[in-house]
C-alpha positions in Angstrom: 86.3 60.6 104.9 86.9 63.3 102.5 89.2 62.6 100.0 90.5 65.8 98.5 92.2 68.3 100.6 90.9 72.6 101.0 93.0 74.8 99.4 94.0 78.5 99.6 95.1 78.4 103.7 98.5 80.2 105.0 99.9 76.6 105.9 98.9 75.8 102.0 100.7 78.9 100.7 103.8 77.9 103.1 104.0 74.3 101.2 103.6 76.3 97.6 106.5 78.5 98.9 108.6 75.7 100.4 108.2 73.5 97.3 109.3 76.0 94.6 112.2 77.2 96.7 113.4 73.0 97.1 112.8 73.2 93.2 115.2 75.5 92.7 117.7 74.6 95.4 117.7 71.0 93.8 118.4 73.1 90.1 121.1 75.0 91.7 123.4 72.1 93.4 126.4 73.7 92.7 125.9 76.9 94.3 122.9 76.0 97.1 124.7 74.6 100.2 123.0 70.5 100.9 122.3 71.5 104.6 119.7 74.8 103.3 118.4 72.1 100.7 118.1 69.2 103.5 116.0 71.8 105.9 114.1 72.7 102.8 113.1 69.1 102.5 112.5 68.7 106.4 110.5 71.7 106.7 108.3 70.9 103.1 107.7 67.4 104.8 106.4 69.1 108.4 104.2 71.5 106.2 102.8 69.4 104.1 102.1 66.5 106.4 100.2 68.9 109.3 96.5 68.6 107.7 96.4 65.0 106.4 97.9 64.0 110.3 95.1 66.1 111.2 92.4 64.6 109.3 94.0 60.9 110.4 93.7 62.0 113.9 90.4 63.4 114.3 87.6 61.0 115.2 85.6 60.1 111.7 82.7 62.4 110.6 79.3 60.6 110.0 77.9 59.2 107.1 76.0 61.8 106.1 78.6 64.3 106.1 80.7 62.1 103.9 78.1 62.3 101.4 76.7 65.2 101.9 81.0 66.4 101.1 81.5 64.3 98.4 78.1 66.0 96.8 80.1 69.1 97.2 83.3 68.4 95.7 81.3 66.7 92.4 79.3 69.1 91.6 79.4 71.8 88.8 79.3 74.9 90.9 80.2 77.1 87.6 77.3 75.4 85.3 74.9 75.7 88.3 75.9 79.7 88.1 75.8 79.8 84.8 72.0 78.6 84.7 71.3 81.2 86.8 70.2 78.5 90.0 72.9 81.0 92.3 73.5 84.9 92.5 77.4 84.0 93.1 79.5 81.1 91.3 80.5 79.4 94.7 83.8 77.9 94.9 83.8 73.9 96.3 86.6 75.1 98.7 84.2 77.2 100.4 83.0 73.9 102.3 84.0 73.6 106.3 85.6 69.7 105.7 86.2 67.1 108.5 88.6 68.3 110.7 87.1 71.9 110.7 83.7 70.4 111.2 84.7 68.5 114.1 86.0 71.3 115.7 83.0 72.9 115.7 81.1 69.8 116.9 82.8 70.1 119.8 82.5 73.3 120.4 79.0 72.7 120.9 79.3 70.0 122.9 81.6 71.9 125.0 79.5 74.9 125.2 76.9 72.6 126.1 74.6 74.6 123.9 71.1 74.3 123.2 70.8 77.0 120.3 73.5 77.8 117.8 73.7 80.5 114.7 75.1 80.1 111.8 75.5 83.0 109.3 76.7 81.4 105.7 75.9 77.8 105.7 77.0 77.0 102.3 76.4 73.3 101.7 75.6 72.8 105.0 78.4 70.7 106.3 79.2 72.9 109.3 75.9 73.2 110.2 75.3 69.4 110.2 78.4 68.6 111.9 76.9 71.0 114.7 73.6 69.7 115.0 75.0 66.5 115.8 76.1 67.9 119.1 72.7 69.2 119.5 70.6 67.9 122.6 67.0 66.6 121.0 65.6 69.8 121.8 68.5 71.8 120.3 68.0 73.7 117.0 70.5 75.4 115.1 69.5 78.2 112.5 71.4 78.9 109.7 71.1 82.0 107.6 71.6 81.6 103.4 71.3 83.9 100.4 71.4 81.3 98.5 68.0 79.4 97.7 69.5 76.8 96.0 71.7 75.5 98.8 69.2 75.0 100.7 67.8 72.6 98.3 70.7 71.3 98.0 71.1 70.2 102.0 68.0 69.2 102.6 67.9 65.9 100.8 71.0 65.2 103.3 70.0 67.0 106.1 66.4 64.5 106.1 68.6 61.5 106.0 70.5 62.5 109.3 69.0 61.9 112.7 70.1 65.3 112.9 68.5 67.3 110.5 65.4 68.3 111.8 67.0 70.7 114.3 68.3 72.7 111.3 66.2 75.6 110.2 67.2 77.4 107.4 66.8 81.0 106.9 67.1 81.9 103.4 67.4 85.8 102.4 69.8 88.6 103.6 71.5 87.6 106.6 71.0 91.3 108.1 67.5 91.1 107.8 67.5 87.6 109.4 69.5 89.0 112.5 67.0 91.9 113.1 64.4 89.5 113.0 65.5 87.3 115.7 66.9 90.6 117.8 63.1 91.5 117.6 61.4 87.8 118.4 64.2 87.9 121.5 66.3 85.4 120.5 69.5 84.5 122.1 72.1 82.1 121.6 74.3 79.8 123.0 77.0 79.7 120.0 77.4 81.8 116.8 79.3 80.8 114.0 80.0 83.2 111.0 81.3 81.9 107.9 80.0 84.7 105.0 80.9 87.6 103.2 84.1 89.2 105.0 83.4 92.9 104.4 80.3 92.5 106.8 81.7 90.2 110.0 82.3 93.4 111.4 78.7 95.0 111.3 77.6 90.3 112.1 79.5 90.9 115.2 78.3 94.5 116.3 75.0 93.4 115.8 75.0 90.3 117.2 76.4 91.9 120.7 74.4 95.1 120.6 71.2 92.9 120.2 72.0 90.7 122.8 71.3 87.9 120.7 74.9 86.3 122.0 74.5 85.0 125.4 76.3 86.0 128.5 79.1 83.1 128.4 78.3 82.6 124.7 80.6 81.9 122.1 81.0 83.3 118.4 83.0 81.0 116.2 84.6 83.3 113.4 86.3 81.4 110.2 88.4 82.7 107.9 90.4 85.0 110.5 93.8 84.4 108.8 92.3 84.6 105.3 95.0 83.0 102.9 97.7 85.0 105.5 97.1 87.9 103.9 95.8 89.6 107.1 98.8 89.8 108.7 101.1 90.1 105.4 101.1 94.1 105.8 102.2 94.3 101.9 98.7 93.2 101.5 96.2 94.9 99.7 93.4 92.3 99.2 89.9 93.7 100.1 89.2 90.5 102.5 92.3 90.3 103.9 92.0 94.2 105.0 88.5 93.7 106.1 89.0 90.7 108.5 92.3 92.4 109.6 89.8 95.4 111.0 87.7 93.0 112.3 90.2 91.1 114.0 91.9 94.4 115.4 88.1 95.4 116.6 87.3 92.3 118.3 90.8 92.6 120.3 90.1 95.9 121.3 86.0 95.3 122.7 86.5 94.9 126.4 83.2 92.7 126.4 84.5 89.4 125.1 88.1 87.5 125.4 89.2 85.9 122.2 91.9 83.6 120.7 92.7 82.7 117.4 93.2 79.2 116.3 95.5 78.8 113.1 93.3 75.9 111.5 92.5 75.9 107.6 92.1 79.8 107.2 91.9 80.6 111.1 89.5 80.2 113.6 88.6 82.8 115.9 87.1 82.0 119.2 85.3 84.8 121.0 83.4 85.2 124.5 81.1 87.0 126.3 82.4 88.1 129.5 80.3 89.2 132.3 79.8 92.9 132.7 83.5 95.2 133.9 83.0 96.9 136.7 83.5 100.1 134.8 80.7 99.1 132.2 78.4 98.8 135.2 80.0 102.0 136.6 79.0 103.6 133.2 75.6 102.7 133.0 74.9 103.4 136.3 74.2 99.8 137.4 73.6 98.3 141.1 76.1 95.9 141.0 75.3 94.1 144.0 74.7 90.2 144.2 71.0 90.2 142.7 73.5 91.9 139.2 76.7 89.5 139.7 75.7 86.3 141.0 75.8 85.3 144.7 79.8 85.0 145.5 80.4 86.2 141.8 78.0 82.8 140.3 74.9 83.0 138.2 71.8 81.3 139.2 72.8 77.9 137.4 76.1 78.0 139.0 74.5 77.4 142.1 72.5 74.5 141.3 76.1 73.0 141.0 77.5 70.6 143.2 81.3 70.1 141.7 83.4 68.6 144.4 80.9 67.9 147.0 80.5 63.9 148.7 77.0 62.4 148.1 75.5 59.6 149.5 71.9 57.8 148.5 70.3 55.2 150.5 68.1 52.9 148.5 69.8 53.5 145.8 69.8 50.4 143.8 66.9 51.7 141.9 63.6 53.7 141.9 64.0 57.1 143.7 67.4 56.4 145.2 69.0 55.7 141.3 67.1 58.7 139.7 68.7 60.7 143.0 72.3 59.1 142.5 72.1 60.6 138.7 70.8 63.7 139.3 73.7 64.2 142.3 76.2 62.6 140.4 75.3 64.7 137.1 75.3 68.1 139.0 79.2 67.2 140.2 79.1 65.3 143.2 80.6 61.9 144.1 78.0 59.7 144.8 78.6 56.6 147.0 75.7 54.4 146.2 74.1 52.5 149.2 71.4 50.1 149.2 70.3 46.3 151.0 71.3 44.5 147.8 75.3 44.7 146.7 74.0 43.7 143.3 72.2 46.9 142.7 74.5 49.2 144.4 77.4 47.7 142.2 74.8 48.2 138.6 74.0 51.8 140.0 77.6 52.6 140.7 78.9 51.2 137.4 76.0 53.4 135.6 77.8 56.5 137.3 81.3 55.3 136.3 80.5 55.3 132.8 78.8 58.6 133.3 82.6 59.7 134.4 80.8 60.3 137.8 83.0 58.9 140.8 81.1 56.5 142.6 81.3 53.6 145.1 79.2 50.7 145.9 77.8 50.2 149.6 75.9 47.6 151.5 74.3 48.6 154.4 70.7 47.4 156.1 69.9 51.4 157.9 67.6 50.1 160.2 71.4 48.5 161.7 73.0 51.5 163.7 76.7 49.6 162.8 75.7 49.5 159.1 75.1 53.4 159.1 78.3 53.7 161.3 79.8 52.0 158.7 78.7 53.5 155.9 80.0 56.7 156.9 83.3 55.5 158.4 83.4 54.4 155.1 82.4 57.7 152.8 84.1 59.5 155.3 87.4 57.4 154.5 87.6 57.7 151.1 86.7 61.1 150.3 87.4 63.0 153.6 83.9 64.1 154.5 80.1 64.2 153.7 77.9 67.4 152.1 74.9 65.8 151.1 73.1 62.9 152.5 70.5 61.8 150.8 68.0 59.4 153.3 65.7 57.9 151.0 65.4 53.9 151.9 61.5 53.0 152.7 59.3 50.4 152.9 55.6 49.7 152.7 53.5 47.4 153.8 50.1 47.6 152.9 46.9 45.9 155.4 44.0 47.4 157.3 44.4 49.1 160.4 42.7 46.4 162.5 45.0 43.9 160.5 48.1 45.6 161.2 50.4 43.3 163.1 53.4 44.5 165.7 55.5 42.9 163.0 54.7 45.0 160.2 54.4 48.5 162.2 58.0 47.3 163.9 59.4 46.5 160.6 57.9 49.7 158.8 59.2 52.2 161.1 62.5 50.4 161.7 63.1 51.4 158.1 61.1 54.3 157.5 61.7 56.5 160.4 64.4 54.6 163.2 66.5 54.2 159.6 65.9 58.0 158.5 66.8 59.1 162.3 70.1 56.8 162.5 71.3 58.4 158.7 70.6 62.3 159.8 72.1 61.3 163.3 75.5 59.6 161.2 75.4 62.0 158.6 74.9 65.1 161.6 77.6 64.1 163.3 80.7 64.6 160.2 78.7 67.4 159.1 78.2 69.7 162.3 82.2 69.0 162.7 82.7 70.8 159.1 79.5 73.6 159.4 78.1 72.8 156.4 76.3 70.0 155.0 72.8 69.0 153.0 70.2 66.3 154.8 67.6 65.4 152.5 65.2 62.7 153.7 62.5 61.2 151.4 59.2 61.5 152.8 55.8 60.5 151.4 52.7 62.7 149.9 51.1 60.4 153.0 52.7 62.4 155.3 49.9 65.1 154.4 46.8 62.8 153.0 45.2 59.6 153.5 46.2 58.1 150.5 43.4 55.4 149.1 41.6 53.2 148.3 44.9 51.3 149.4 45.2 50.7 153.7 49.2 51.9 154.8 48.5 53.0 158.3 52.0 52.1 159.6 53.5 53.8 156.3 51.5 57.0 156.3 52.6 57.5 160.1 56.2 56.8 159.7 56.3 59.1 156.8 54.6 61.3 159.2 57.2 61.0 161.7 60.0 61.6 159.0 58.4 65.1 158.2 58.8 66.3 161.8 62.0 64.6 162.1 62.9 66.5 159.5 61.2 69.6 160.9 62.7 69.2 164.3 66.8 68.9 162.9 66.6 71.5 160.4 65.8 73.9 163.5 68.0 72.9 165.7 70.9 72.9 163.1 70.7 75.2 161.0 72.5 77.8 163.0 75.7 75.3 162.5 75.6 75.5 158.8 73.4 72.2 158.4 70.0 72.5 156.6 67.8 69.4 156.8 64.6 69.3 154.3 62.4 66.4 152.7 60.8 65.8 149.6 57.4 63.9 149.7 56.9 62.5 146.0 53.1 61.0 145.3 52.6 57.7 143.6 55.6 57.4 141.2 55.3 55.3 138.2 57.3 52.2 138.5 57.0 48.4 137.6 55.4 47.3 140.8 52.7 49.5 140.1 51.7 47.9 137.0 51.2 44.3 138.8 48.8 42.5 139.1 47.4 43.2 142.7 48.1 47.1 141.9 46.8 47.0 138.7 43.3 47.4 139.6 43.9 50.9 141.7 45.6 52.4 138.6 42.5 54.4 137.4 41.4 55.2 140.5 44.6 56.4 141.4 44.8 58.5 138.1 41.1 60.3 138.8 42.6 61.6 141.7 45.6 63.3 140.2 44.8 67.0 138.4 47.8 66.1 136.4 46.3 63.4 134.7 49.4 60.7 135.6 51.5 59.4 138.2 54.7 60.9 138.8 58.1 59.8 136.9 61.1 59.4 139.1 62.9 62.1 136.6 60.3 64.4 138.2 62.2 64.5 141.5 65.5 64.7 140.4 65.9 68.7 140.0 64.7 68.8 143.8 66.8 66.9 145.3 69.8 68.8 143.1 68.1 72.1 144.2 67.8 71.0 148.2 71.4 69.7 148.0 73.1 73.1 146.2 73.5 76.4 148.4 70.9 77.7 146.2 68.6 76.5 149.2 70.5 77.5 151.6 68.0 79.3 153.6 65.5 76.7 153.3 65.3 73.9 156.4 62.8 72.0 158.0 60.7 72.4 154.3 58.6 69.5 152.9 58.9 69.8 149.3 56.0 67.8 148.2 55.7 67.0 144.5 53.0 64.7 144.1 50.5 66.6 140.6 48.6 68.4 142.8 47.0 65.1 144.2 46.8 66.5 148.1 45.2 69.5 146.7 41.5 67.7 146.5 
């Protein structure tokens, strides 16, 4: 936790200003009434306690930022400029700090951003803080004209986890833009912490060049620069630069801001989708392909926020990877499987997700365990939207082996338990006009899957195809859409035992993609097949199986 506190804010000026005029109301007792010097006191004490309650109350930074701020404050920024290692002799005070650096951690996290800008990086405690809220894949690039800071970070920045998505772009931060404008870069977040006389031409050139995403967000610091933007006595050259930003920014009908008064302000600013006299201007066909089906962009779609989910053989395999992917793109997910044990693990898996969930037993191949599965669902959250029919067996023996018991028991599951579920889940749906079916069939449905013998398996997954085929027809027309997904041989335990073992390779040489499939592979399909992004899609078998019924 840092230790010393930033200097030079509005709310540190207030407490300079409050403390001299106590100092001289305590001189003057005689003639300075005790109430004025009791409200001096009360309001000194509410100024001067604001940032370390702050700093108390916002969640710790890491380790590395600790050091990497302590580094800061210790070092001899005026020898270092003296020896001729910087252009400028950089004040300590310059650095972002804890709770500053938070804020912009969760900004990120909040933007759920994948690629973030920084122009001015300093030390590179902002930018770290940052790329902590970075997915894996996320990179952050951070423009410098200093050289030496970056050899300053780096030694930090390679003993955080985090580091690595930094990239630092050392040289004129003008010339850095224009390079990215010209690879077509774009970005989730900006953040712009530099040389005040040029945020203005940053932020023209960051939205001219489109290198701000629609829905992006530019993070300005400094906004309130040491109150002297506002104070209109002021004549300081940063103040009256950032006050002509500030006024510029407010006036640019393509982004909403709002100023934050932490440290030396913080402004927030974001894109907004086109006005409909911008698109009036430049002559734009602002139909639904331009604005988003029902005013929502194409990832908008793909969301499921407030629908009611269910997943059948969902304790783990397909069904769990299903249950996330629902659960993740906003839908409550009630979790049904044969073993209460599994449900419960799944459904608790979702709860600490902050998915709402709910554990159910039901054996589908029992038409009063559907019943009651939906009575149930039904109960509890006032409807279904997407069910999700994905319990299956197989049993594996020659054709001429094949017992009544095994082709009984197969298709009870497989196809009499598929039926039962669209049937159920039909039922509440055709009532509302709208609902999702989404039935798990096989890449058997289409091939002869081999050297292994599943007659009774292939069939039934046969049979769940033109199940499928045959509701999605018939109720379509009633706002129900009813499609399957027929995964090949996905990678799990069992298939690494020791009877299976043995068909691995052969399995593999009949693959073009060179492996079997991951249950993570399915998961945007059955997100996709549940959203109303497939809304005219029915009867469809969506078969994702790495190419193997090609050959």
């Amino acid at each position: 936790m840092q230790t010393s506190k930033v200097s030079d804010t509005p709310m540190e000026f207030i407490v300079d200003y409050l403390s001299k005029a106590k100092e001289i109301a305590d001189r003057e007792t005689s003639s300075v009434p005790e109430e004025l010097r009791t409200n001096l006191q009360k309001a000194l004490d509410m100024a001067s306690g604001l940032g370390g309650y702050l700093d108390r109350m916002t969640c710790p930074e890491s380790q590395p930022l600790a050091e990497l701020y302590e580094k800061t404050l210790s070092h001899d920024w005026s020898n270092v400029h003296q020896e001729g290692h910087t252009m400028f002799c950089l004040p300590k005070e310059c650095i972002t700090g804890h709770v500053e650096g938070q804020v912009l951690k969760m900004l990120v996290h909040m933007c759920k951003a994948k690629r973030v800008l920084e122009i001015g990086m300093f030390t590179g405690y902002g930018a770290l803080s940052m790329a902590e809220a970075l997915p894996e894949d996320g990179r952050l690039i951070a423009c410098e004209h200093e050289a030496y800071l970056k050899e300053f970070a780096q030694p930090i920045f390679d003993k955080s986890p985090h580091g690595n998505k930094i990239t630092i772009k050392i040289g004129c931060a003008s010339d850095t833009l224009k390079e990215l404008a010209t690879a077509g870069d774009q970005f989730d977040m900006v953040f712009i912490d530099a040389d005040k006389g040029n945020y203005i031409n940053y932020y023209k050139f960051i939205m001219d060049s489109n290198l701000l995403r629609m829905g992006g967000v530019i993070c300005v610091d400094n906004c309130l620069y040491k109150g002297r933007v506002y104070l209109q006595d002021s004549e300081d050259a940063n103040g009256l630069a950032l006050r002509e930003f500030n006024e510029f920014v407010s006036k640019d009908p393509r982004v909403e801001q709002v100023m934050i008064p932490l440290r030396d302000g913080i402004s927030l600013i974001r894109r907004l989708p086109p006005s409909e006299a911008s698109c009036a201007m430049n002559r734009v066909t602002n139909d639904d392909v331009f604005r988003g089906l029902r005013g929502k962009p194409i990832l908008e779609r793909l969301r499921l926020d407030g629908k009611v989910a269910y997943v059948t053989g969902a304790g783990q395999g397909i069904g769990r990877a299903f249950a996330h992917a629902l659960g993740e793109a906003g839908a409550k997910v009630a979790v049904v499987d044969m073993d209460q044990g599994k449900a419960e693990a799944v459904a608790e898996e979702l709860a600490l997700k902050g998915i709402p969930s709910v554990a159910l037993t039901a054996d589908i191949s029992k038409p009063e365990d559907v019943e009651q599965m939906m009575e149930a669902i039904v109960s509890r959250w006032g409807g279904v939207d997407i069910a999700c029919n994905n319990a299956g067996i197989n049993m594996n023996s020659a054709s001429e082996d094949t017992s009544l018991e095994e082709w009984d028991k197969t298709f009870s599951v497989n196809l009499r338990g598929t039926f039962l579920c669209c049937q159920a889940a039909g039922r509440v749906m055709l009532k509302q006009g709208y609902g999702k079916i989404i039935n798990t069939a096989s890449m058997a449905s289409l091939i002869v899957p081999h050297p292994q013998k599943q007659l009774a398996y292939n069939t039934s997954k046969a049979g769940v195809v033109k199940l499928t085929q045959t509701l999605g027809t018939e109720w379509i027309d009633r706002g129900v859409r009813v499609n399957c997904i027929s995964p090949g041989i996905v990678d799990t335990p069992l298939i690494h035992s020791e009877c299976l073992g043995p068909l691995l390779q052969r399995w593999l040489s009949d693959i073009p993609a060179g492996r079997l499939a991951h249950v993570t592979d399915l998961q945007a399909a059955v997100v996709y097949l549940a959203s109303d992004a497939s809304d005219y899609m029915t009867g469809h078998n969506l078969v994702i199986e790495g190419g193997q019924s090609l050959w």
